[in-house]
N, C-alpha and C positions, 0 to 999 in steps of 0.2 A: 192645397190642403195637406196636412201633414197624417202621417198614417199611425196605426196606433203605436207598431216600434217606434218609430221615434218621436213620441208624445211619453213612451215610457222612461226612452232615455235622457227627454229632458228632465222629468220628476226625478226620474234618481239621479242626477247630475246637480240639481235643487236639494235636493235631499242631503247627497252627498256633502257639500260646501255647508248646510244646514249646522249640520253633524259637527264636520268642521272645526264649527266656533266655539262646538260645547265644551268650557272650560272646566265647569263642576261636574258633569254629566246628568245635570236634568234634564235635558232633551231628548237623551237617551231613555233616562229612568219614565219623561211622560211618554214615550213611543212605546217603549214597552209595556207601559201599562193600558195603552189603550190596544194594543195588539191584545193583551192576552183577555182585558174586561171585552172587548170590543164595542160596546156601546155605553158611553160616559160623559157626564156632567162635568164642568168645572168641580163642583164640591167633591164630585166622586175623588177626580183626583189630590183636591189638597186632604183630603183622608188615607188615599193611597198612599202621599208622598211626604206623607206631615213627621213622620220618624228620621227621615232620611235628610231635609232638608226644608231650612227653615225660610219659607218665602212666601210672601203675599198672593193674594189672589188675583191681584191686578197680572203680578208674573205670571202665573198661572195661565189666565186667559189670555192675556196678549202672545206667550207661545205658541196657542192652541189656535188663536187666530191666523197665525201665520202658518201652523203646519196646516189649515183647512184652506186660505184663501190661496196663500204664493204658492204652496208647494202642491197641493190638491186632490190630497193622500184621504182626506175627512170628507165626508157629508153631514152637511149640517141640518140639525129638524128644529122648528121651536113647537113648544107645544101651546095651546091654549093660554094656561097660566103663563106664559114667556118663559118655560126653563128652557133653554137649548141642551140639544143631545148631541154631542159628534159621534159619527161611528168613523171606521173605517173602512175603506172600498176593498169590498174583496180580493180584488185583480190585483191589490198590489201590498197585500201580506206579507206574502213569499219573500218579497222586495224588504220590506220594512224589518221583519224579521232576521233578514241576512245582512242586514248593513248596521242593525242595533244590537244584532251576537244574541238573540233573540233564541 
């Protein structure tokens, strides 16, 4: 059983390589904006991000899938009506904040 250090250290090692690949930096621009809204829609953020960078919503959510499933930074809620909300897990703010110059 792995202990919570290094369960942290693999998420930011995940995270890290994440980051990485960001070419445009919208992985960046959705990390930080879910840092600072902390609890967001998809639509939240193509509203957020809709000046900055012109991309679908499928991009959208498939990011946002992947920073909640592989990386495991999100909690995910559906509501009643199906919207999902991601927030972000407290514990690892600090983290996210410091590796997106946040």
């Amino acid at each position: 059983m792995r202990s919570q250090f290094e369960i942290e250290r693999m998420i930011e090692g995940r995270l890290k390589a994440y980051l990485n690949r960001d070419k445009t930096g919208l992985r960046r621009e959705i990390l930080r904006f879910v840092l600072r809204i902390r609890q967001v829609t998809i639509p939240d953020i193509m509203e957020g991000l809709k000046n900055q960078f012109s991309v679908s919503f499928h991009t959208i959510a498939s990011m946002v899938g992947i920073i909640a499933s592989r990386i495991g930074i999100l909690r995910v809620s559906r509501s009643v009506g199906g919207i999902t909300t991601y927030e972000l897990k407290e514990k690892y703010s600090s983290m996210v904040g410091r590796l997106v110059g946040a």
